[in-house]
C-alpha positions as CSV (number, residue, x, y, z in Angstrom):
1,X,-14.7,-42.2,23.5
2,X,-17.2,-44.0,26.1
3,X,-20.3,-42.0,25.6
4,X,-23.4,-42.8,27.7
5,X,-26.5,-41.6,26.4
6,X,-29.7,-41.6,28.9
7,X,-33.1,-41.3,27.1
8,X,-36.0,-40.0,29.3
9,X,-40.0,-40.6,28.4
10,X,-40.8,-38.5,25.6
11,X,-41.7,-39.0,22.4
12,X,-38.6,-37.4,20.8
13,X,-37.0,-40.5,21.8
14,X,-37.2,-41.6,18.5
15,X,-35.1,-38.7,17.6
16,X,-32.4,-40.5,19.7
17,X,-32.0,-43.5,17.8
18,X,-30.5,-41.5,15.4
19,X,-28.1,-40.1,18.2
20,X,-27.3,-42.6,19.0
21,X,-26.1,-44.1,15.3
22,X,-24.6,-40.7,14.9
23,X,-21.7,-41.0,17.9
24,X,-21.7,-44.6,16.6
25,X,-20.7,-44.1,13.4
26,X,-18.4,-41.8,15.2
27,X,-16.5,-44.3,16.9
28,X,-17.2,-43.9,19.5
29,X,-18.6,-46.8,22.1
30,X,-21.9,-46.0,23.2
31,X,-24.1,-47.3,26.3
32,X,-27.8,-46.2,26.2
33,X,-29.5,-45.9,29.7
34,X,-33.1,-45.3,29.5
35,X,-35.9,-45.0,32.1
36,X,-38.6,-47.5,31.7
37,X,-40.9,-44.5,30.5
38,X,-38.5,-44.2,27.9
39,X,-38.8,-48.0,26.5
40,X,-42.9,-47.3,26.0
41,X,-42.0,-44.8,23.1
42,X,-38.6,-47.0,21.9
43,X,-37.9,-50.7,22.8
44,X,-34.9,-52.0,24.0
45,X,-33.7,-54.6,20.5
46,X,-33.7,-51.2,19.0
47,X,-31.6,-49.6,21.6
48,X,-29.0,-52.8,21.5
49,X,-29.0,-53.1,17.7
50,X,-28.2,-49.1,17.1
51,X,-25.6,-48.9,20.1
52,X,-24.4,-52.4,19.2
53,X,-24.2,-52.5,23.3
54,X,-26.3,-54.3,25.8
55,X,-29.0,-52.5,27.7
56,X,-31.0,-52.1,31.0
57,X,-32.7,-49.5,33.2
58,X,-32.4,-51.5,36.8
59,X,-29.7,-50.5,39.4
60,X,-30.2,-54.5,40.0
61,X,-28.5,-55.8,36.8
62,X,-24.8,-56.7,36.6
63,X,-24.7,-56.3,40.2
64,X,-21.2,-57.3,40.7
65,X,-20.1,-54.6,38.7
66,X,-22.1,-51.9,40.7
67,X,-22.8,-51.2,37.0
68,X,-24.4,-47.4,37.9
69,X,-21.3,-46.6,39.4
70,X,-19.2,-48.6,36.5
71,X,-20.9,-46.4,34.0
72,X,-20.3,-43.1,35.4
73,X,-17.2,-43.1,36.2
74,X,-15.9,-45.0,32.5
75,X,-18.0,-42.1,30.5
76,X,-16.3,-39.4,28.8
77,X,-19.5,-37.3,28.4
78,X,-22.8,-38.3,29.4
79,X,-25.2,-37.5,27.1
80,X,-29.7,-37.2,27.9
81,X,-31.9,-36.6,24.9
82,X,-34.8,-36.0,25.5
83,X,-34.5,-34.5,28.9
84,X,-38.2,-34.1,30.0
85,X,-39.1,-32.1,32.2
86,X,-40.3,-34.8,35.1
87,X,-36.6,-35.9,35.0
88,X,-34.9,-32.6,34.9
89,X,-36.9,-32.0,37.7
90,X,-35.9,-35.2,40.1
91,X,-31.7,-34.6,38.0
92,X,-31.9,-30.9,40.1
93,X,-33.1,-33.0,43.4
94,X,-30.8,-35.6,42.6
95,X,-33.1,-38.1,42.6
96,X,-31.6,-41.5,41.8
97,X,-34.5,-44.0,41.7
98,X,-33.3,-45.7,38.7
99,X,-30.0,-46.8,36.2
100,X,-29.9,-43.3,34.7
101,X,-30.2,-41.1,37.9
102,X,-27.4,-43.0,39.7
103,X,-25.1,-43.2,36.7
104,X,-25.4,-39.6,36.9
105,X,-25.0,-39.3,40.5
106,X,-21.8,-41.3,40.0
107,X,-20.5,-39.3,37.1
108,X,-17.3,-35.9,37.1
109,X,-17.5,-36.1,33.2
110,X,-19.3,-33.6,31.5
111,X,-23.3,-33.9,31.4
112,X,-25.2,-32.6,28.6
113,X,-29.2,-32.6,28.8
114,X,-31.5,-31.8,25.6
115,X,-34.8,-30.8,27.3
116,X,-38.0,-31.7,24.8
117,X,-41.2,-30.5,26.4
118,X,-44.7,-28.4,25.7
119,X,-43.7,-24.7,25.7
120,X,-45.8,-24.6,28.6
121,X,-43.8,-26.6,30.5
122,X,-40.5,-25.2,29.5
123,X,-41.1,-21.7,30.5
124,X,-43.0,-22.9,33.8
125,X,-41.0,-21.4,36.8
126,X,-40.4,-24.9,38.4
127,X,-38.6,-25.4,35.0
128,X,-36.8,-22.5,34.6
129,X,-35.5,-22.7,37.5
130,X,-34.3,-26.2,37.2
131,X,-32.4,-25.2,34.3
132,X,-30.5,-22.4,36.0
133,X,-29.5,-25.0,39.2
134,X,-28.2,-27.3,36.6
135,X,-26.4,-24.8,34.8
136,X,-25.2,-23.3,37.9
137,X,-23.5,-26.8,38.1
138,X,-22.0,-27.3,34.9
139,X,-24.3,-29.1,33.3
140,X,-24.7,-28.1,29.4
141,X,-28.0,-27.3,27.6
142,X,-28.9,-27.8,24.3
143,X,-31.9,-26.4,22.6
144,X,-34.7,-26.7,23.1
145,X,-35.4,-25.7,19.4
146,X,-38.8,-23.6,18.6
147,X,-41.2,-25.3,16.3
148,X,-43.9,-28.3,15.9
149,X,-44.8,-30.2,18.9
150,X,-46.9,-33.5,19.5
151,X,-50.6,-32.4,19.4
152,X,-50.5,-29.7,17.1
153,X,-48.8,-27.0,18.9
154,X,-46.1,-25.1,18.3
155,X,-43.7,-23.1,19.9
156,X,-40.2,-23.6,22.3
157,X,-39.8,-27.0,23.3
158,X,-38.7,-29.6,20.6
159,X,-35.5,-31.4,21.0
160,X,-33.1,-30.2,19.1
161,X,-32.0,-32.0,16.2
162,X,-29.4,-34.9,17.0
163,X,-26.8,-33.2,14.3
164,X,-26.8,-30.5,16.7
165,X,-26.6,-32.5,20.2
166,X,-23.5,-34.8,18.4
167,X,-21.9,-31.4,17.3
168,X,-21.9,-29.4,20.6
169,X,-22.0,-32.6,23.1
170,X,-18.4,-33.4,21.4
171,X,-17.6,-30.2,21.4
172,X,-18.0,-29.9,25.6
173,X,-15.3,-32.8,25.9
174,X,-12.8,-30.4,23.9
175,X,-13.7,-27.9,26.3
176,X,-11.5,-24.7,25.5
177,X,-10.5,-22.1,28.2
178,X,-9.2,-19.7,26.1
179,X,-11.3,-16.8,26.6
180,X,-11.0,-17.1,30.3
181,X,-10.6,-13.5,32.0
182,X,-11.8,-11.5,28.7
183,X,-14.9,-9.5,29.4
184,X,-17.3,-8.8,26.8
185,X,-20.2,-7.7,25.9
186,X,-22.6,-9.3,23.4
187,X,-25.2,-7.3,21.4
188,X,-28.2,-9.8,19.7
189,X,-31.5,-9.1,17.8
190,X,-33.3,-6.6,16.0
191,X,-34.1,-3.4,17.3
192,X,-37.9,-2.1,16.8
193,X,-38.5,1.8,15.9
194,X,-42.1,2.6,17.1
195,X,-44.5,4.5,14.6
196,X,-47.7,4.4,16.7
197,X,-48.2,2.7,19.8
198,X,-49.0,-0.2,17.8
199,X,-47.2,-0.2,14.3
200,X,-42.9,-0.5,14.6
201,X,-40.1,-0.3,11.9
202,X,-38.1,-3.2,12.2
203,X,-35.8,-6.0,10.4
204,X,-36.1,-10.1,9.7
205,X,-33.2,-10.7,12.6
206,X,-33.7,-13.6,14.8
207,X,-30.9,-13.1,17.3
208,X,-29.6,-16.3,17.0
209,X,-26.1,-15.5,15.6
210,X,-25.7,-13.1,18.0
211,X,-26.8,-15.0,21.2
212,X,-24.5,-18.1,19.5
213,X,-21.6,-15.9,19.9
214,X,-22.1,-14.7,23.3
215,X,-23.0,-18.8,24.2
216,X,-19.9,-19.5,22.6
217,X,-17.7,-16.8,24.4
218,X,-19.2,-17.8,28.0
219,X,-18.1,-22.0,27.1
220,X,-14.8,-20.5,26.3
221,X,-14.3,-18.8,29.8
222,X,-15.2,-15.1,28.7
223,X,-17.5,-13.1,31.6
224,X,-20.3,-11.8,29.0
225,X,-23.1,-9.1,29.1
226,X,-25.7,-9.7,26.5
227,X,-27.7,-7.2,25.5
228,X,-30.8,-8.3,23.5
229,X,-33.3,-6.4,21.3
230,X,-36.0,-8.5,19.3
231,X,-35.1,-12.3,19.5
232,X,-37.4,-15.1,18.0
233,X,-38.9,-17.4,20.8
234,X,-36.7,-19.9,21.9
235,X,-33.1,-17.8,20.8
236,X,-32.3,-17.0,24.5
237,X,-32.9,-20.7,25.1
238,X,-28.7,-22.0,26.1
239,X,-28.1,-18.3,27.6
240,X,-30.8,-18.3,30.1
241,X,-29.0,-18.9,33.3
242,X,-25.7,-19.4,32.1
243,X,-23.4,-18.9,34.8
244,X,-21.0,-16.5,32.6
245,X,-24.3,-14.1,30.8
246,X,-26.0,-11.7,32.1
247,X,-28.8,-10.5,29.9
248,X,-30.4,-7.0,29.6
249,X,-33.3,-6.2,27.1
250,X,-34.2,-3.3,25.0
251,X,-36.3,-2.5,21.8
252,X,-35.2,0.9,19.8
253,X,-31.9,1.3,19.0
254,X,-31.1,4.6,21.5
255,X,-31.9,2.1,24.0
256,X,-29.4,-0.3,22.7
257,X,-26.9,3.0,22.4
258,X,-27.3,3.6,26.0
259,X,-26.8,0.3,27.4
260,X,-24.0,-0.9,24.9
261,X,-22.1,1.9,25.7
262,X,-22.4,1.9,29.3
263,X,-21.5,-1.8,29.8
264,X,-18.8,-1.3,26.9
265,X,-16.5,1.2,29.5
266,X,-15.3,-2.0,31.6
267,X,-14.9,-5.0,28.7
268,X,-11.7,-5.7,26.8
269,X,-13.9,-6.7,23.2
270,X,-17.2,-5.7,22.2
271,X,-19.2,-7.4,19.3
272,X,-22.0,-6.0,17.7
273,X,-23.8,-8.9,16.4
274,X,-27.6,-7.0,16.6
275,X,-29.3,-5.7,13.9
276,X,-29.7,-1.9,14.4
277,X,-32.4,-0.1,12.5
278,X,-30.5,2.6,10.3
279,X,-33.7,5.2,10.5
280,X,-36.4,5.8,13.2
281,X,-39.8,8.1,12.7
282,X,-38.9,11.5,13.2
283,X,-41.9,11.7,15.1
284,X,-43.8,9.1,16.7
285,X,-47.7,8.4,17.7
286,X,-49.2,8.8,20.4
287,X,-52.2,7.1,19.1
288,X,-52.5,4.7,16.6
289,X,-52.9,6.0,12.9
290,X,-55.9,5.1,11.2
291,X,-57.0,4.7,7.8
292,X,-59.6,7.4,8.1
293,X,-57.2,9.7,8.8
294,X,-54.9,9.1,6.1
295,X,-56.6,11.3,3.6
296,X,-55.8,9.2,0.6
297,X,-54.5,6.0,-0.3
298,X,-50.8,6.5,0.5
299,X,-49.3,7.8,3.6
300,X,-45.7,9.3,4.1
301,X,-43.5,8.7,7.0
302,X,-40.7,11.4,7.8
303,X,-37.7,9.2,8.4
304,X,-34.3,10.2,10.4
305,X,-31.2,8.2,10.8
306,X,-30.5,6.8,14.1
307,X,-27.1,7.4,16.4
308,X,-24.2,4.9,14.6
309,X,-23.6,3.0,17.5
310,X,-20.5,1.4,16.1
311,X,-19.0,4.2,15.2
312,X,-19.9,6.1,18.7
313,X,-18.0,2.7,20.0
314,X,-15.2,2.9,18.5
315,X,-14.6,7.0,19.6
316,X,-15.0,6.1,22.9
317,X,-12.9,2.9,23.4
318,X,-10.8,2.3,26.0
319,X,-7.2,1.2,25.5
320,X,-6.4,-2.4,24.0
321,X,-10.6,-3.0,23.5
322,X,-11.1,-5.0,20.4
323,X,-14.3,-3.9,18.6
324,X,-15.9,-6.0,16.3
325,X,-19.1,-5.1,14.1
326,X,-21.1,-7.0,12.0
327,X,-22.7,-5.9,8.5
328,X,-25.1,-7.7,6.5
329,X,-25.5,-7.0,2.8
330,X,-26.6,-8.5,0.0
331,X,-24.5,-8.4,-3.1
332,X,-24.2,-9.6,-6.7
333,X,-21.2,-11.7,-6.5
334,X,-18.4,-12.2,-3.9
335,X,-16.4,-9.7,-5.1
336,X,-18.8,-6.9,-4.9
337,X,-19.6,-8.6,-1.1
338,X,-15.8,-8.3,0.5
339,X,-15.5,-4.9,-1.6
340,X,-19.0,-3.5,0.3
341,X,-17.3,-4.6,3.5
342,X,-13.9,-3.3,3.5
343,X,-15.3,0.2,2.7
344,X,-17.5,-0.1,6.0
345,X,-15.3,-1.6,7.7
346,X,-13.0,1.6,6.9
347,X,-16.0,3.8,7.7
348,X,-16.4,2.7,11.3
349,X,-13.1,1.8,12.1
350,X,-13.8,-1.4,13.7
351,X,-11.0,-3.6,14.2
352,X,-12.7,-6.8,13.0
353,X,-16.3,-6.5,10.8
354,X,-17.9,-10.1,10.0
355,X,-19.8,-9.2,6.6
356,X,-23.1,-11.6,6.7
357,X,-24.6,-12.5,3.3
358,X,-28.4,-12.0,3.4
359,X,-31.3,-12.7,1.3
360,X,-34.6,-13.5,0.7
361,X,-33.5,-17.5,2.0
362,X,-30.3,-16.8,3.4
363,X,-28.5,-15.5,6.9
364,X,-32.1,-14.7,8.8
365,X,-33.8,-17.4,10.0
366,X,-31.5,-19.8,9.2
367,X,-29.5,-22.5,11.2
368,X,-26.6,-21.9,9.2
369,X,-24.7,-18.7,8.5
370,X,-21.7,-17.8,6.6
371,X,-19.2,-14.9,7.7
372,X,-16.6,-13.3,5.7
373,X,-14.1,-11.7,9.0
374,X,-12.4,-8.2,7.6
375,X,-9.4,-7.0,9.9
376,X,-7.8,-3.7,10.3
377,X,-5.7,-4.1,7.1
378,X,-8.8,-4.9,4.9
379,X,-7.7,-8.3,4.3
380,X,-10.1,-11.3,5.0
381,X,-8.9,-13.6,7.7
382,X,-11.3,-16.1,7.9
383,X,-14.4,-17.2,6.2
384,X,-16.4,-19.6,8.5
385,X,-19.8,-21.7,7.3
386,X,-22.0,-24.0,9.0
387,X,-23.7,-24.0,11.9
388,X,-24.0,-20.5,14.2
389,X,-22.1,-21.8,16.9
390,X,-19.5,-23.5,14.6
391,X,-19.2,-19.6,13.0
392,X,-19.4,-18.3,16.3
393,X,-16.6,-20.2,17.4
394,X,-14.6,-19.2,14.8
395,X,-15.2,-15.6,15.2
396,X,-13.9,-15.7,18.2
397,X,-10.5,-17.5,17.4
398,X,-10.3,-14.1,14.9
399,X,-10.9,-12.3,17.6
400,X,-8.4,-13.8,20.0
401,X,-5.4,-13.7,16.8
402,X,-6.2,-10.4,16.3
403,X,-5.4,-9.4,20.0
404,X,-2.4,-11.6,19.9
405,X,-1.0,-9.9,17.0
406,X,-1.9,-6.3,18.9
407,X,-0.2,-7.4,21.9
408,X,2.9,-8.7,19.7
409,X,3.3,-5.6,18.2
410,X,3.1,-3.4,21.2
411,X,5.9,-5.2,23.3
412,X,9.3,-3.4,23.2
C-alpha cells in the first residue's frame, strides 16, 4: 500500500520514526512529507534511511511531476503524526503553503491525523473546533492519549503511541459498512453515588472500553447515542465530534436509568458497557460529614441497591432489539469466570453479556482488555484480546451474528 506519512513540528516526531519503520516493515511503501518545523526536531537522512524513500518539504521539487499532486492522488491512506495544533488549524482552512498541505489538498484517500499538543491547547475552543470540522469531513482522529508531556506536565495531549496509529490507520483503509442503518446506543464510565456534597461511592472504570465500542460502532456506519458517566481525561478524545455520536453526560446511576431508557425506545441494540454502582446511600448529605461528628472512630453508611438497569432493559425492549450487557468479575480460574457469567447472563436475560476479567492490574485502566461473549444459549462465541478497539470490534461482529441468526430463524 502507498502510505504517505506527513510529520508536523512537534517533538513527538521522534515517535514517528518508529511509524514510520512500523508500515515499513509492513510492506508497505512509505513517503514521509514533513514541514520544515518538523526537520528541526528530526532530520531528513533519518527520514530517508527509515522510509527507504527520498524526501522533501518544497512544492518546488520534482516539478515535472507536480509531485504534491503525484503524492496525493498515488496514496492509499495519508497518514500525520504528530498533528499539532498550528497545522490542524491552517488543514481546517485549507491552507496549502507547503509539500504537506497541498498533498493533502490533492488527496480522496482516507486522512488520518494524530494531534500531540499541551492539554491547554487541545481543549482550546479554536481546537476543538477544528477537530469537529475535520471530522465533519471524514477525516479520522487518533488519540490524543492522556499522560506525560514536554515540560513536566501532564494531562490530554500526547500522541498516541505509533502501535496504535499503524493499527487503526490500516484499519480506516479496510473501512467496513456493516453497521450502516443500526441505531444504538452506547453506555461508558462509572457512575458516582454521592454521600455528602463532597464524598461519592464509586468504581476504578475509565470509560475507555465503552467509548471504544461506541467509536467502533460509529466507523462501522451505526448512528450512536453515548451516554457517559465518569470517564478518565482524554477517554471521550475520538468521540468528540464524531459525525455518527451524540453524547449525553450523567453521574449516579438513576440518571443513567433515565437516560438509557429513554434513548433505548428508538435503537435496534443497546450495550451496556458502563460500570453501574450496585448500591447508593440510602440517604444522602446535605452537608459534608465531619470527623467531629462521627462520635467515634468508625462510621456506618446505610446502603440500598440501585434500579438494575439491565434487567429494567430487557422488560421493556422493543421487538427484534439486541441487548447486550457487560459484567466484570474477578474469578479464580477460567472455569469459575464463564460459570459466574452464564448464571448472570441467565439472570438478566440479555441476549449477549461480554464477561470482563478484572483485577488489581487488569481490565481498568488498561490499554488492553479481554472479553469472554455469552449468547442466549450460554455458550461462549467469542473471546477477543488486545487492544479496546480490536475487542470492540469484535463485539460487534457478535453482535451483528447474533442478529443474523435471529433474523434466520424468524423467516418462514
Amino acid at each position: 500500500m502507498f502510505v504517505v506519512v506527513g510529520v508536523t513540528g512537534g517533538i513527538a516526531a521522534y515517535k514517528s520514526v518508529h511509524l514510520v519503520r512500523l508500515l515499513v516493515l509492513g510492506g508497505h511503501d512509505v513517503h514521509v512529507v514533513p514541514t520544515d518545523a518538523a526537520l528541526r526536531f528530526v532530520g531528513l537522512p533519518t527520514w530517508e534511511a527509515i522510509s527507504r524513500n527520498p524526501v522533501s518539504t518544497s512544492v518546488f521539487a520534482d516539478v515535472a511531476e507536480v509531485r504534491h499532486v503525484a503524492l496525493g492522488r498515488r496514496a492509499d491512506l495519508v497518514i500525520v503524526a504528530p498533528a499539532t495544533a498550528d497545522f490542524l488549524a491552517k488543514m481546517t482552512a485549507g491552507i496549502a503553503e507547503d509539500l504537506l498541505g497541498t498533498t493533502l489538498l490533492a488527496t480522496t484517500s482516507p486522512v488520518v491525523v494524530a494531534p500531540a499538543m499541551h492539554t491547554e491547547m487541545w481543549r482550546h475552543p479554536a481546537t476543538i473546533q477544528n477537530i469537529a470540522t475535520l471530522r465533519s469531513r471524514g477525516v479520522h482522529v487518533i488519540g490524543p492519549a492522556d499522560g506525560p508531556l514536554t515540560g513536566g506536565d501532564s494531562g490530554p495531549g500526547r500522541m498516541s503511541e505509533p502501535e496504535l496509529i499503524v493499527e487503526l490507520a490500516l484499519a480506516v483503509v479496510a473501512v467496513r459498512d456493516d453497521l450502516r442503518g443500526i441505531r444504538t446506543v452506547v453506555t461508558a464510565g462509572g457512575t458516582r453515588e454521592p454521600i455528602d456534597p463532597v464524598r461519592f461511592i464509586g468504581n476504578r472504570s475509565s470509560g475507555r472500553q465503552g467509548v471504544a465500542v461506541a467509536v467502533a460502532a460509529a466507523d462501522r456506519g451505526a448512528d450512536v447515542t453515548l451516554i457517559v458517566a465518569h470517564v478518565d481525561d482524554g477517554v471521550l478524545g475520538q468521540a468528540v465530534g464524531h459525525p455518527r455520536i451524540a453524547i449525553s453526560t450523567v453521574a449516579t446511576a438513576a440518571e443513567l436509568s433515565a437516560a438509557t431508557r429513554a434513548a433505548a425506545s428508538a435503537v435496534d441494540v443497546v450495550v451496556m458497557a458502563a460500570a453501574v454502582a450496585d448500591y447508593r446511600v440510602a440517604e444522602v448529605a446535605d452537608l459534608k460529614r465531619r470527623k467531629e461528628d462521627a462520635g467515634g472512630d468508625t462510621v456506618t453508611l446505610e446502603l440500598v441497591e440501585t434500579e438494575d438497569i439491565l434487567a429494567a432493559l430487557v422488560a421493556e425492549r422493543a421487538g427484534g432489539q439486541t441487548i447486550v450487557g457487560f459484567a466484570a468479575e474477578t474469578a479464580a480460574d477460567a472455569d469459575e469466570l464463564h460459570e459466574r457469567g452464564r448464571r448472570k447472563r441467565r439472570r438478566k436475560g440479555v441476549d449477549l453479556l461480554a464477561v470482563n476479567e478484572v483485577g488489581w492490574s487488569k481490565g481498568f485502566e488498561s490499554a488492553d482488555n479481554a472479553l469472554v461473549i455469552i449468547d442466549a444459549n450460554d455458550d461462549i462465541i467469542a473471546s477477543p484480546s488486545g487492544s479496546k478497539r480490536e475487542v470492540a470490534d469484535a463485539l460487534w461482529d457478535a453482535i451483528l451474528g447474533t442478529r443474523e441468526s435471529r433474523s434466520e430463524v424468524m423467516q418462514p
